[in-house]
C-alpha positions in Angstrom: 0.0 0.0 0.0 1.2 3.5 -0.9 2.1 6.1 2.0 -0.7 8.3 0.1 -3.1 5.9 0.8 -2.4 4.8 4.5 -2.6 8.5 5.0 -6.3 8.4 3.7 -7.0 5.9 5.9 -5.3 7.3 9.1 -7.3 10.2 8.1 -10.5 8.9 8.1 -9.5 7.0 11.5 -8.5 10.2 13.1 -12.2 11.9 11.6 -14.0 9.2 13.0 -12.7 9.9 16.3 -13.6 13.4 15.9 -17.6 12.0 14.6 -17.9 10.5 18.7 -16.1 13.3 20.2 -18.8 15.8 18.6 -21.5 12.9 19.4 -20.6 13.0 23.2 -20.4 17.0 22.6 -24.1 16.9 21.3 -25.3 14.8 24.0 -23.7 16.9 27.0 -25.2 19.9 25.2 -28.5 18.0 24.8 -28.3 16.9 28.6 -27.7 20.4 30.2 -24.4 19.9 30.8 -22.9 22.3 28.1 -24.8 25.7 27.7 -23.6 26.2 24.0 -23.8 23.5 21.3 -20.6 22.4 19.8 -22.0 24.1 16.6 -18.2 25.4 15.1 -16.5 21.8 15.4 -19.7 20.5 13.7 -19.9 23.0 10.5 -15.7 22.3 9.9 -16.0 18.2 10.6 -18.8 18.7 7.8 -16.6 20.9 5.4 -13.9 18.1 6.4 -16.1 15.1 5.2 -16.9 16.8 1.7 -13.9 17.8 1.2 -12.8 14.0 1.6 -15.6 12.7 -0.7 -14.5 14.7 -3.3 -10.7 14.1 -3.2 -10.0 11.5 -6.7 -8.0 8.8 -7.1 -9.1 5.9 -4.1 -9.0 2.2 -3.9 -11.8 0.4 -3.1 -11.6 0.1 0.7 -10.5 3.9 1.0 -13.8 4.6 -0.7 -15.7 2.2 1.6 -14.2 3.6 4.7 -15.1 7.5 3.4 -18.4 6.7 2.7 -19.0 4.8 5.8 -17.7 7.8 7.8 -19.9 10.1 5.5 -23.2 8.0 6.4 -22.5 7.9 9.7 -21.8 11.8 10.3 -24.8 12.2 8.1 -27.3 10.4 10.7 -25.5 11.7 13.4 -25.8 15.7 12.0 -29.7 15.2 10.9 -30.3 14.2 14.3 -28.5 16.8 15.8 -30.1 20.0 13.6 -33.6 18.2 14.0 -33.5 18.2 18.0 -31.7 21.8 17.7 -34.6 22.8 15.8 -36.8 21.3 18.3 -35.4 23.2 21.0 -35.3 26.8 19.0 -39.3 25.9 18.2 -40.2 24.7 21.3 -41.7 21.6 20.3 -40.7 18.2 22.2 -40.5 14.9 20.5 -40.3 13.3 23.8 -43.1 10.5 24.4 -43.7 11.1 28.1 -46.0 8.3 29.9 -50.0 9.8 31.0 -50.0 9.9 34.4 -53.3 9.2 36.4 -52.8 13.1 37.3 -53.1 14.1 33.8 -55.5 11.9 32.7 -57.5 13.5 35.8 -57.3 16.8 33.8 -57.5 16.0 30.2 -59.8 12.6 30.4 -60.1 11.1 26.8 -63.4 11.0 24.9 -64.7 7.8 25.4 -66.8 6.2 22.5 -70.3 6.2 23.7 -71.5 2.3 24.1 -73.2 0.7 21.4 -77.0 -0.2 21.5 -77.4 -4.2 22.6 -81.0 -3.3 21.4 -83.1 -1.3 18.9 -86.2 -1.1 17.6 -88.0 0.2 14.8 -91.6 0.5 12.9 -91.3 -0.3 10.0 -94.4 -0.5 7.1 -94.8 -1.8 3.6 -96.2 1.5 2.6 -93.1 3.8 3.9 -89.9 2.9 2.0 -88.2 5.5 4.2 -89.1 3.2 6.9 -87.0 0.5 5.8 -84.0 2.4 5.7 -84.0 4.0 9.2 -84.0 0.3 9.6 -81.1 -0.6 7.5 -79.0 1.9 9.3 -80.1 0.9 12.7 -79.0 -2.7 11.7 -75.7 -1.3 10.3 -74.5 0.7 13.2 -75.0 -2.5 15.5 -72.7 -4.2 13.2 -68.8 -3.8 13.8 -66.9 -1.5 11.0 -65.3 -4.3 9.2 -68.9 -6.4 8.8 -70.8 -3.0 7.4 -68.1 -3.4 4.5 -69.6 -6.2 2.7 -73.3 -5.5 3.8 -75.8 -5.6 0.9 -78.5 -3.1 1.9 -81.3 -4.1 -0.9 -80.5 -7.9 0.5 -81.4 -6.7 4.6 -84.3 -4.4 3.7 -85.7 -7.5 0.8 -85.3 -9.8 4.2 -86.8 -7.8 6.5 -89.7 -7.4 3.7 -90.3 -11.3 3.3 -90.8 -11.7 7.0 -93.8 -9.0 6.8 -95.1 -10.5 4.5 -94.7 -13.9 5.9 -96.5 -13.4 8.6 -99.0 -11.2 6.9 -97.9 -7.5 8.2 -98.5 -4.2 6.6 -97.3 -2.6 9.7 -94.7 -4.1 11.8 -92.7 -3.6 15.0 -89.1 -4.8 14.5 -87.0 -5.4 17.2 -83.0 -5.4 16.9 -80.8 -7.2 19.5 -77.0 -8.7 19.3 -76.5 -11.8 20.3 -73.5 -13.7 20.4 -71.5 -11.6 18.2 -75.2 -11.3 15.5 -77.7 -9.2 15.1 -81.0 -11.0 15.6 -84.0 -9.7 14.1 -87.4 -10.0 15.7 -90.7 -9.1 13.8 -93.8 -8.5 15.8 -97.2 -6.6 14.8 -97.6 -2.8 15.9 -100.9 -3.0 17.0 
């Protein structure tokens, strides 16, 4: 190997060293412990890396070792100018676990309970009927089973059992039961 090229490489070495010695910078400055961020030594390892990149003429495990020292300083330096931004802004990333205490103070909306029961009139005369049925039936339903619901199919169902049991006017009654919705047809009068 050339003296040229174990130069490149102790380079690199030495700027690697310098990548975790501004990482441990970051995260003292980051922790409180340092009151200004090790901004200067970031901006010239940065010129240092590019200028690295762009010098010609490299084997193949020079160029490896550049470009793995130019990814990592690249994670490293997003990370660092994102939470730097964060701080100037205001705004905290950090997922912090509810507390009872909070939850005391800012309780959740809870979904209000569904209907075990419902019940409808429904008549052979009033189409509109028949679909303040159909959506009763639907919203006892879970989401993913009102996906493949065929509302001509419930409302022609509900139809045949009037007429079945010789109704005009009807009375139907909507329950769940055992995971189904159960559909109960009884006179009005």
């Amino acid at each position: 190997m050339s003296a040229g090229k174990e130069n490149i490489e102790q380079l690199v070495q030495d700027m690697g060293q310098r990548v975790e010695n501004l990482k441990l910078q970051f995260n003292l400055f980051f922790s409180g412990e340092i009151r200004v961020p090790p901004e200067k030594e970031r901006q010239e390892l940065e010129t240092r890396i590019r200028n690295l990149m762009s010098t010609g003429s490299k084997s193949a495990r020079v160029s490896l070792l550049i470009q793995n020292l130019s990814s990592k300083f690249s994670l490293y330096n997003n990370m660092w100018l994102k939470r730097l931004t964060e701080l100037e802004t205001g705004v905290s990333t950090l997922i912090r676990k509810k507390t009872a205490y909070t939850d005391e103070i800012n309780p959740l909306p809870k979904a209000p309970p569904k209907p075990k029961e419902r019940t409808a009139e429904v008549s052979l005369n009033r189409e509109e009927s028949f679909e303040k049925l159909f959506d009763d039936y639907s919203r006892m339903l879970p989401p993913q089973a009102r996906s493949g619901l065929d509302k001509e199919e419930v409302i022609n169902t509900i139809k045949t059992k009037l007429i079945t049991e010789n109704l005009v006017d009807a009375q139907v009654n909507l329950s769940m039961e055992k995971g189904k919705v159960k559909i109960k047809v009884k006179s009005s009068f």
